[in-house]
PANUKOL-752170 format. One record per residue (C-alpha): residue number from 1; z, x, y. Coordinates in Angstrom, 1 decimal. Layout:
BEGIN
+------+--------+--------+--------+
: palo :      z :      x :      y :
+------+--------+--------+--------+
:  NUM :      Z :      X :      Y :
...
+------+--------+--------+--------+
//
This chain:
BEGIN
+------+--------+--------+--------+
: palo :      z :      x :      y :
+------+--------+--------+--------+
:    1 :  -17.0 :  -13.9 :   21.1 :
:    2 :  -15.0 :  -15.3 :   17.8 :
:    3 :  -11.0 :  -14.8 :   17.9 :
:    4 :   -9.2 :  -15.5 :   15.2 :
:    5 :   -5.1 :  -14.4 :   15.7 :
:    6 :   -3.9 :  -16.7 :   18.3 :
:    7 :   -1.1 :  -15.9 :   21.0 :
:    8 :    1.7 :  -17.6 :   18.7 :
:    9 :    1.0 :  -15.2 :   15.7 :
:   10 :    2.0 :  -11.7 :   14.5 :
:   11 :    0.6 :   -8.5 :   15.0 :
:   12 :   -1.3 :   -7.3 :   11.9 :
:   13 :    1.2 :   -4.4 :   11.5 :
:   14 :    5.2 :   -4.2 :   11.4 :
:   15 :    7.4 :   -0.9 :   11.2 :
:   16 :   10.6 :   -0.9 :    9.6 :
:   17 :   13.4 :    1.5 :   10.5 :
:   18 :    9.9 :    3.2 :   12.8 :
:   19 :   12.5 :    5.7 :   14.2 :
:   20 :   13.3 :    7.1 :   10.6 :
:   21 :   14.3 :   10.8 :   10.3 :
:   22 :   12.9 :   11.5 :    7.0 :
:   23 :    9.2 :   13.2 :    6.2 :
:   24 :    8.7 :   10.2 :    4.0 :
:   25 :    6.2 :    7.7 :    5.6 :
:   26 :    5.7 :    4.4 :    3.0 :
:   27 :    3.0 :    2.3 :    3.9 :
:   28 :    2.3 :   -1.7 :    2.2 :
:   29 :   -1.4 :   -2.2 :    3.0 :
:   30 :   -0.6 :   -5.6 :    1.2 :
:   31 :    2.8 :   -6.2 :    1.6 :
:   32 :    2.7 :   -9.9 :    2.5 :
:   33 :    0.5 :  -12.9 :    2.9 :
:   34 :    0.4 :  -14.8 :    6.3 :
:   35 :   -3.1 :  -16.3 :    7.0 :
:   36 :   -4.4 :  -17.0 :   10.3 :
:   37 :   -4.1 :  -20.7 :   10.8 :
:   38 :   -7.5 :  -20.8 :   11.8 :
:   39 :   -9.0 :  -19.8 :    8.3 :
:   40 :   -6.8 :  -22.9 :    6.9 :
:   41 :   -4.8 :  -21.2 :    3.9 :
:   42 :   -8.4 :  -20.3 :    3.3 :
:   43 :   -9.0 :  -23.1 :    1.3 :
:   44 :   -6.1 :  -22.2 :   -1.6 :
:   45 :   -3.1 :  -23.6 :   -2.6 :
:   46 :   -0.1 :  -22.1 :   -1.4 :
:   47 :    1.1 :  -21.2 :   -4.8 :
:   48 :   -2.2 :  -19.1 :   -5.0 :
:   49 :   -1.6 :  -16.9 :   -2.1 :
:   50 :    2.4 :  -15.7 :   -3.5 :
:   51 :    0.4 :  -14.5 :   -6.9 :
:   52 :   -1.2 :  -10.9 :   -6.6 :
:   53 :   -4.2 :  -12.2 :   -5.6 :
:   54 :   -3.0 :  -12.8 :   -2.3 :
:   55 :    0.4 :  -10.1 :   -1.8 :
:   56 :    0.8 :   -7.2 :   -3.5 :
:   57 :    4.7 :   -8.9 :   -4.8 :
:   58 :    7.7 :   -7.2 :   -4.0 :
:   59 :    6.3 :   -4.3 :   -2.1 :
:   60 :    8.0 :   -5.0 :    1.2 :
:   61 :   11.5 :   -5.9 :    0.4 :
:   62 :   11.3 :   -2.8 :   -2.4 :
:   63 :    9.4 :   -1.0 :    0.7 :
:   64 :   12.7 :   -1.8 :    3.4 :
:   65 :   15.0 :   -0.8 :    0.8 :
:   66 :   13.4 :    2.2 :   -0.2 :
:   67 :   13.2 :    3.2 :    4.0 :
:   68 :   17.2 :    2.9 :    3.8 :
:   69 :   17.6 :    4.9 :    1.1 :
:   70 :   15.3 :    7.6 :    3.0 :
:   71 :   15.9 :    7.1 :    6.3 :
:   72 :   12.0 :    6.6 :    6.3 :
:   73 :    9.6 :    4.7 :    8.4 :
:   74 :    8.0 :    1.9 :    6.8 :
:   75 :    4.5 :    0.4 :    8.0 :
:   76 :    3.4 :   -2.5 :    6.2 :
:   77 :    0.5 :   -5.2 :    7.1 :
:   78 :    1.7 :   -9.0 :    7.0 :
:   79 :   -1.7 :  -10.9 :    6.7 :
:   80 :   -2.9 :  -11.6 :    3.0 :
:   81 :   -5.1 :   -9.0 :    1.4 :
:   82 :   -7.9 :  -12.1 :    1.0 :
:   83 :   -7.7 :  -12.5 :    4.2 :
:   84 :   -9.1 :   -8.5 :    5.1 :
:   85 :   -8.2 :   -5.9 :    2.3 :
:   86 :   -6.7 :   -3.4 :    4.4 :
:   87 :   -6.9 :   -0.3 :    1.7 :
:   88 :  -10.7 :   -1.2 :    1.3 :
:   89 :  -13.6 :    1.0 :    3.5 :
:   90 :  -14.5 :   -2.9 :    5.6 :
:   91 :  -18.1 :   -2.6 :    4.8 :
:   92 :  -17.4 :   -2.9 :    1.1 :
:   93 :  -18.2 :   -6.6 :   -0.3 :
:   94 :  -14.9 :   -7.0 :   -1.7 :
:   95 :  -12.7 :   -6.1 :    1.2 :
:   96 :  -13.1 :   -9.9 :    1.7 :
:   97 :  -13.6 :  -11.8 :   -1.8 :
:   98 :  -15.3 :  -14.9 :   -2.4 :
:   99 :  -13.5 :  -14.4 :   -5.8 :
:  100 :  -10.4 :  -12.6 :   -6.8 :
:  101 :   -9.1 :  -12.5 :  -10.7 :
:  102 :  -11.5 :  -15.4 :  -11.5 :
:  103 :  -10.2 :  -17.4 :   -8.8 :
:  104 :  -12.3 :  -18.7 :   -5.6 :
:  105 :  -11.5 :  -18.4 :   -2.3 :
:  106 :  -13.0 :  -21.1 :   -0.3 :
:  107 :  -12.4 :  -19.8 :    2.8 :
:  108 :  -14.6 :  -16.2 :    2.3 :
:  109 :  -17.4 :  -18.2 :    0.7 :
:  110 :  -20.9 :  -17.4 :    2.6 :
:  111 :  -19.3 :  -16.3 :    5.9 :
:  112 :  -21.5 :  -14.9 :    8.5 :
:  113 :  -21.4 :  -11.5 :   10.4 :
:  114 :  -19.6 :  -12.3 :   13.4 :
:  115 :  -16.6 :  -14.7 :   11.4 :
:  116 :  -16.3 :  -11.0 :    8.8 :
:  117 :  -16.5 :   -9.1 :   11.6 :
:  118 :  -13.4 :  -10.8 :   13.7 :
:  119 :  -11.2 :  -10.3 :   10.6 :
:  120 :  -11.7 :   -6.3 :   10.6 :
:  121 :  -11.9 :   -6.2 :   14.5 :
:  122 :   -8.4 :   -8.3 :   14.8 :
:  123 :   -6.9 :   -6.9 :   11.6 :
:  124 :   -8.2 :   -4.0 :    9.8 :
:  125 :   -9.1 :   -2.1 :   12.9 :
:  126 :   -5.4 :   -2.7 :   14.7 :
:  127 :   -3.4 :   -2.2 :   11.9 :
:  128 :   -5.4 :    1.3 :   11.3 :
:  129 :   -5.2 :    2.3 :   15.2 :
:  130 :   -1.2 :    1.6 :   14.4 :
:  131 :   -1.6 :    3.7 :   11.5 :
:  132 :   -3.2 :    6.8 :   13.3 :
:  133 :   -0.5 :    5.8 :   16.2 :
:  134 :    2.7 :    6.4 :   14.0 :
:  135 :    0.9 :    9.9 :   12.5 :
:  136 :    0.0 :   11.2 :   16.1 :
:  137 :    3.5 :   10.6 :   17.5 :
:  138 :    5.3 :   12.6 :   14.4 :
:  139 :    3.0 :   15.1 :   15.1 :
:  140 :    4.2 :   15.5 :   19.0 :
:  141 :    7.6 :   15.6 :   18.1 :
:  142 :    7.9 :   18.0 :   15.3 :
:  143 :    8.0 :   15.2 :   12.6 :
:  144 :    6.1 :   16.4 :    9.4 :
:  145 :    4.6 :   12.8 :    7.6 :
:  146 :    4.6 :   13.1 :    3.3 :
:  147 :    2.6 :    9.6 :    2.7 :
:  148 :    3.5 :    7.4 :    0.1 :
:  149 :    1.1 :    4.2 :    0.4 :
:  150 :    3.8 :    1.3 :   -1.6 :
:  151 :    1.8 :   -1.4 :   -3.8 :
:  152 :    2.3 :   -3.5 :   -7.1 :
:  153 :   -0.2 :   -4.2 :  -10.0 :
:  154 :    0.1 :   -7.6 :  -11.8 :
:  155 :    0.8 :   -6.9 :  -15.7 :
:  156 :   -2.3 :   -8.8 :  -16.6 :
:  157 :   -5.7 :   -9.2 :  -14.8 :
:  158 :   -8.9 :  -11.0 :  -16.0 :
:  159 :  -11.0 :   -8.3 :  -14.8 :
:  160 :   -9.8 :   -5.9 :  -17.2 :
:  161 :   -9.6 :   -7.1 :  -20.7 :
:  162 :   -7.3 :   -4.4 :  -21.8 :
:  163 :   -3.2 :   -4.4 :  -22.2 :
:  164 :   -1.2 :   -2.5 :  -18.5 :
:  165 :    1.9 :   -1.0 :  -20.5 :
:  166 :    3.1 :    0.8 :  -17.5 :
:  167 :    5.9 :    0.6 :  -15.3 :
:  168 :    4.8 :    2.4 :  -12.4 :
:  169 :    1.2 :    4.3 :  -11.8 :
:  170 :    0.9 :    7.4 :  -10.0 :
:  171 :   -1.9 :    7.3 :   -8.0 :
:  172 :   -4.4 :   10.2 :   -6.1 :
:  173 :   -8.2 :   11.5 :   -5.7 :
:  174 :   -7.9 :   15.1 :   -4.9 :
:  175 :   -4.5 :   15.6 :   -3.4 :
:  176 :   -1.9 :   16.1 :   -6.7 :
:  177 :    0.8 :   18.1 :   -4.7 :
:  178 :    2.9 :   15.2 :   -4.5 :
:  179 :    1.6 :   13.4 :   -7.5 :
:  180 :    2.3 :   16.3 :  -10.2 :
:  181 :    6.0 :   16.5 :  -10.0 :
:  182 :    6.3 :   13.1 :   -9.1 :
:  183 :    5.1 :   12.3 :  -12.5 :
:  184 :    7.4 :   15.1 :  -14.2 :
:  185 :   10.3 :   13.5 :  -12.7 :
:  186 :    9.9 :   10.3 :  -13.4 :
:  187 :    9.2 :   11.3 :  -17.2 :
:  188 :   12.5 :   12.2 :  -17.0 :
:  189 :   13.6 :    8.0 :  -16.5 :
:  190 :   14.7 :    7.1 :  -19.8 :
:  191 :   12.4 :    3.9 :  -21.6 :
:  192 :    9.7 :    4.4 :  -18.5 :
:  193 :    5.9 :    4.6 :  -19.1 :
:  194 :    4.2 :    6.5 :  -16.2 :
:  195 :    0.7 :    6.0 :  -15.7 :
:  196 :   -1.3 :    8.9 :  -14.4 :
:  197 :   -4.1 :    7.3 :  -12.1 :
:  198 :   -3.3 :    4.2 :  -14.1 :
:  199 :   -4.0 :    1.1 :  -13.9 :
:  200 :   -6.6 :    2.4 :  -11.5 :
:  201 :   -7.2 :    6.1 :   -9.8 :
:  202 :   -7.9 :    6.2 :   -6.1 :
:  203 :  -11.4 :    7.1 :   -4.5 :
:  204 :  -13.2 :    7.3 :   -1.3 :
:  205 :  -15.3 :    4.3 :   -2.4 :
:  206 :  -12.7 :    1.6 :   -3.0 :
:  207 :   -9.2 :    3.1 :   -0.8 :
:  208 :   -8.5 :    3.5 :    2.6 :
:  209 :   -5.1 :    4.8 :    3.3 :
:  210 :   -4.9 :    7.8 :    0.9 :
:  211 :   -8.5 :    8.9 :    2.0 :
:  212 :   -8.8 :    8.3 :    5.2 :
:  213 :   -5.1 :    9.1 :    6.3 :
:  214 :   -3.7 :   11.5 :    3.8 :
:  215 :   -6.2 :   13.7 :    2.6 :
:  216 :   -8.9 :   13.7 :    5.3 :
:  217 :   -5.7 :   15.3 :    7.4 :
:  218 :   -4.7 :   17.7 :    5.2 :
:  219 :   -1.5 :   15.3 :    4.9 :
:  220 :    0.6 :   15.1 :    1.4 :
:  221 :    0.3 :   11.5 :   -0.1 :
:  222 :    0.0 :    9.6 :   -3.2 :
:  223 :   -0.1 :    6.2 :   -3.9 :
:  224 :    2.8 :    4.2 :   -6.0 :
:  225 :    2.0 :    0.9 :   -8.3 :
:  226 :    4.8 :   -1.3 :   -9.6 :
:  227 :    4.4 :   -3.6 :  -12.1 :
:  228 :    5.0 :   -6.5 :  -10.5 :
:  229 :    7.2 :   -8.2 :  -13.6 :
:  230 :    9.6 :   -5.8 :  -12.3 :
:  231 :    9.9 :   -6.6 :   -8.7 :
:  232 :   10.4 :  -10.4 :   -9.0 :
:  233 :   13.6 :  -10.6 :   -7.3 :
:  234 :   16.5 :   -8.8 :   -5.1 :
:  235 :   18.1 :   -6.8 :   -7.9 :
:  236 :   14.6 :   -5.6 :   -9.7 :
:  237 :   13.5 :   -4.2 :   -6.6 :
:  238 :   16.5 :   -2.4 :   -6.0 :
:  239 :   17.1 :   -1.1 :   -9.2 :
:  240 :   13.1 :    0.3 :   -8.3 :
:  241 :   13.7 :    1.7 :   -5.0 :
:  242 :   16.6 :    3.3 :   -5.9 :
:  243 :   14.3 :    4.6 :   -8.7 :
:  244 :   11.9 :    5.4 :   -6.1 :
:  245 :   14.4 :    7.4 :   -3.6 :
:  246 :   16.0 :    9.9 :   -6.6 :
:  247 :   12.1 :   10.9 :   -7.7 :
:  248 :   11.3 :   11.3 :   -4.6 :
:  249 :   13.2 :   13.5 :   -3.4 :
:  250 :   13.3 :   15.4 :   -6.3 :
:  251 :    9.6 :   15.8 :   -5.9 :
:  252 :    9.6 :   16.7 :   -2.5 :
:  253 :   12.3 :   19.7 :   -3.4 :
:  254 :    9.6 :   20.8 :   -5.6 :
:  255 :    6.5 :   20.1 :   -3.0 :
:  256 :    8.4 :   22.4 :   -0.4 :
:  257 :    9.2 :   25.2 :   -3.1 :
:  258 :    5.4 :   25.1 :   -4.5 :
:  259 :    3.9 :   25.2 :   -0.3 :
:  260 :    6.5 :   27.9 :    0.4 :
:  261 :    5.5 :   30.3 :   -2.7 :
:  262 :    1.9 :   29.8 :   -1.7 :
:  263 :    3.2 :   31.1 :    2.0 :
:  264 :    4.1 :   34.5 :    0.8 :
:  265 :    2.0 :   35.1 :   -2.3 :
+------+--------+--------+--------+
//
């Protein structure tokens, strides 16, 4: 059988503050960009892998901060998006690119079954059995899980001609509970453009987490995008999860008051 992680390197998953009290799971699907050294940097200069293409920028120290401020488990994936996209159903061609924003990837070019099939077996599949892991044990102790799936959209992208003015997207398919006020509230930011469902809108097609862990368990979720111009360095992405902490909770308050009226009307 092919292998492909080797003794010496991480998991494909990492919890941050896992023992976190607050109902506020984050996820990072592609919070960072470590590539098996048997794929060889798959082919790409190094500089290629730190630009959106390869790492969603910024999520995970945004995504540690933002567990602080919470007191909230964070589960983020360390291997490169290029390498498996880990908020992608496997089976779609893309989950593994040949090309990304115009660029190609060497290392996904013409691969066969079994050398596609190692990457969701060693990755994809462990990081999701992780996934379901953390959900199950919150549900033996009592824990209730509010998902918020953490990424970061590049301010310009050759696949899509047309100008990304937003700060921060809101993202769902058919679960708004969270979404709704999420979006009021962070109207309320002063100079802040909120995208609803932009620069993309989630589906069962081309997402993973939302679908497959949220809503398919009756779960609240939505999915966060931050402009990644914004999350360059320390201070941007504190100034963003402190953002991120105030709304939240704010639209949580208003999550629990909507569930609760709908409890006794």
């Amino acid at each position: 059988m092919v292998t492909l992680l080797q003794a010496d390197e991480p998991e494909p998953f990492s919890i941050y503050n896992e023992d976190g009290q607050s109902p506020f799971l984050l996820t990072g699907d592609h919070a960072d960009n470590l590539v098996p050294k048997a794929l060889n940097a798959l082919g790409l200069p190094p500089e290629e892998l730190t630009r959106h293409i390869g790492i969603d920028v910024g999520v995970k120290p945004m995504g540690r901060i933002l567990a602080d401020l919470l007191d909230a488990a964070f589960l983020f994936q360390p291997y490169s998006r290029l390498v498996i996209d880990c908020n992608r159903p496997p089976h779609q061609a893309d989950a593994v690119p040949a090309v990304s924003d115009g660029i190609r990837v060497p290392g996904n070019l013409n691969l066969s079954e079994a050398e596609r099939a190692v990457r969701v077996r060693e990755i994809f599949d462990v990081y999701h059995a992780r996934f379901i892991d953390v959900l199950r044990r919150r549900d033996e102790v009592g824990q209730p899980t509010v998902l918020v799936a953490l990424h970061s959209f590049t301010p310009r992208h050759g696949d899509f001609p047309e100008p990304r003015p937003w700060h921060v997207g809101v993202l769902w398919n058919r679960d708004f509970r969270l979404a709704d006020p999420l979006i009021k509230h962070l109207r309320t930011e002063p100079d802040l453009i909120v995208g609803e469902n932009q620069p993309y809108r989630v589906s069962d097609e081309l997402d993973y987490a939302i679908p497959v862990h949220g809503e398919a368990r009756g779960i609240v979720s939505v999915e966060l995008e931050v402009r990644q111009d914004l999350l360059v360095d320390e201070a941007g992405c504190r100034v963003w999860a402190n953002r991120l902490a105030r709304v939240l909770r704010a639209a949580l308050t208003d999550v629990d008051a909507r569930l609760t009226h709908d409890m006794v009307t």
